[in-house]
C-alpha positions in Angstrom: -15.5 -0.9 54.5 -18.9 -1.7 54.1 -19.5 -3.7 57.4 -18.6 -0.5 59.0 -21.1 1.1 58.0 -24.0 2.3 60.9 -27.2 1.1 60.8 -30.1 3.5 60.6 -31.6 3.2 63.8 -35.6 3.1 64.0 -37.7 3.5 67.7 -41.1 1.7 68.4 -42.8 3.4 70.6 -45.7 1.3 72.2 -48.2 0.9 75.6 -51.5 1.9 77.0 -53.2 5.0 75.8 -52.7 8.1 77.6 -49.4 6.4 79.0 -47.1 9.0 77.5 -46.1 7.4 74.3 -46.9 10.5 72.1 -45.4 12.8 74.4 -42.0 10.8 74.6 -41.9 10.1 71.6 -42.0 13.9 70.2 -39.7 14.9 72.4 -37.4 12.2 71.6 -37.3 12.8 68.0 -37.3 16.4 68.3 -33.9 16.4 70.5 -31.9 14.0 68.3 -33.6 15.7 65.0 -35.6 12.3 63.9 -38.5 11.8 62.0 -41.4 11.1 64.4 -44.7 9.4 62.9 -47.6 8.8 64.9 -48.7 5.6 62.7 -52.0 5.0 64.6 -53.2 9.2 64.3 -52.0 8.4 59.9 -54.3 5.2 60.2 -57.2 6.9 62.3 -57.2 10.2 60.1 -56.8 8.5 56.7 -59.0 5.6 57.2 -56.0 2.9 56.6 -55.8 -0.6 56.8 -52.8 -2.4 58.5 -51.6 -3.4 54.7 -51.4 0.2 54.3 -49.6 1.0 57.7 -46.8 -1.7 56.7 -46.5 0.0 52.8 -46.3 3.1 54.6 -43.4 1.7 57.1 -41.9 0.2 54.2 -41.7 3.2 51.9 -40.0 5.3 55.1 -37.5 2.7 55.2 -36.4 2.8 52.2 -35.3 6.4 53.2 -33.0 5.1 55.6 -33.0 7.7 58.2 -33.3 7.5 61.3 -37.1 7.2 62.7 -39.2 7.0 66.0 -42.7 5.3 65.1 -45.5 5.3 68.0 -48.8 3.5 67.4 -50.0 0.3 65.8 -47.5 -1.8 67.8 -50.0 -3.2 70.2 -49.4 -6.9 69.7 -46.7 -9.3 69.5 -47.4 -9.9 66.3 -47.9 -6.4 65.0 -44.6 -5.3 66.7 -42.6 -8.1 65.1 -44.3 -7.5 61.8 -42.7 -3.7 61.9 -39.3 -4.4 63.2 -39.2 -7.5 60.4 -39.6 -4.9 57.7 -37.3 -2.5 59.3 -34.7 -5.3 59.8 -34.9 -6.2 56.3 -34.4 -2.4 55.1 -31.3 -2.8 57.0 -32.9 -0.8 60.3 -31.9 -1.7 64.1 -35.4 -1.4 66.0 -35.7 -0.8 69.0 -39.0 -0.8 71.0 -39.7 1.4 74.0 -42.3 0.2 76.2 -44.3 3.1 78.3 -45.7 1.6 81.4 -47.8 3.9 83.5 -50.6 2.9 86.3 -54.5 2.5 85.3 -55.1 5.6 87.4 -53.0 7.7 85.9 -54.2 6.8 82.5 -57.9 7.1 83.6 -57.4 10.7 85.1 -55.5 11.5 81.3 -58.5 9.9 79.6 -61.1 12.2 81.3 -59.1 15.3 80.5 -58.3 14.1 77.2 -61.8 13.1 76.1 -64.1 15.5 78.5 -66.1 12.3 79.5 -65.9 9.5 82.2 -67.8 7.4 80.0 -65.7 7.8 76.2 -62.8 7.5 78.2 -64.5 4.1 80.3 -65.3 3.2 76.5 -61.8 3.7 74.6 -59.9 2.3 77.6 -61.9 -0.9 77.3 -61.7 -0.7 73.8 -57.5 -0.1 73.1 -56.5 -2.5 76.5 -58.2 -5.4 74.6 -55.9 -5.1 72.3 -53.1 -4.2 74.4 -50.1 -7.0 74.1 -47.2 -6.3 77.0 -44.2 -7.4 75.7 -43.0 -11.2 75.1 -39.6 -12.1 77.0 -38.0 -12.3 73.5 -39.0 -8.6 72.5 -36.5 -7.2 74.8 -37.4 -4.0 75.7 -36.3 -0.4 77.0 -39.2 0.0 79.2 -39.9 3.8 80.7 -42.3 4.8 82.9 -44.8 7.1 81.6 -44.9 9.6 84.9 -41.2 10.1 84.9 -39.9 13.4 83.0 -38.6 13.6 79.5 -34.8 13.7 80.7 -34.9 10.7 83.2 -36.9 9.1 80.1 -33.9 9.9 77.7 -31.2 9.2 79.9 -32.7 5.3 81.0 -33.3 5.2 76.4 -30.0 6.6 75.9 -28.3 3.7 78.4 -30.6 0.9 77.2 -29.5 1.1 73.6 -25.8 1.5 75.1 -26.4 -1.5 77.1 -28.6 -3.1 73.6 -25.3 -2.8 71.8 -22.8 -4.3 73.8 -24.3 -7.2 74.6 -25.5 -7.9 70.8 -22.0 -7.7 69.9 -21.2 -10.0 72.7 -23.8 -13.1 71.4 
């Protein structure tokens, strides 16, 4: 009976700042009871490296519950680098891509930072960085103006969809 067994199931939560991310993410974990961890806010507030971040990611999975993790996924590389060490735990990632329009996220970034220029500055800043997702990455992109339950519904029907066609290659 042990290929029966479930998977614990772990959500990666990644796009532009002020996109939603945070906000969906929360809400996500908090209506199917998961652990939620904003990994860039641990990083920013604790002065981590990204060696830390992934012994930090590794620890959780050795917990094996189920997790949603928002922040530090902005590359290819960094993406594949969390869902590798999840995978190996025995994890099925997932990542969830929040796509929202610059406007949007400019109007969030004066609100959230009081200041056209700090929020001119830290958009600059985190888009450098920004990766969208390779055509192998597959994934459940959501549109950071829609509400939490059209959000959770399109999630809930791409992981659906995510399972029957993994079982089918």
């Amino acid at each position: 009976m042990e290929g029966n067994k479930i998977k614990p199931r772990a959500i990666l939560v990644f796009g532009a700042p002020c996109s939603g991310k945070t906000t969906f993410a929360s809400n996500f974990a908090k209506r199917y009871s998961l652990a939620f961890f904003d990994l860039a806010t641990i990083k920013e507030d604790n002065d981590l490296t990204r060696k830390q971040i992934t012994l930090i990611v590794e620890l959780l999975a050795h917990t094996k519950q189920n997790l949603v993790l928002e922040g530090c996924l902005d590359t290819e590389s960094d993406r594949s680098e969390i869902r590798s060490i999840l995978y190996n735990a025995g994890y099925d990632p997932s990542l969830i891509w929040i796509q929202t329009d610059v406007s949007t996220i400019r109007n969030r970034m004066k609100f959230k930072f009081k200041s056209v220029a700090k929020a001119k500055e830290e958009y600059s800043r985190a888009i450098k960085s920004l990766e969208s997702p390779s055509d192998n990455e597959h994934p459940i992109i959501l549109s950071g103006k829609h509400t939490f339950e059209t959000q959770n519904k399109h999630v809930l029907s791409g992981l659906a969809d995510f399972k029957i066609n993994d079982r089918k290659r």
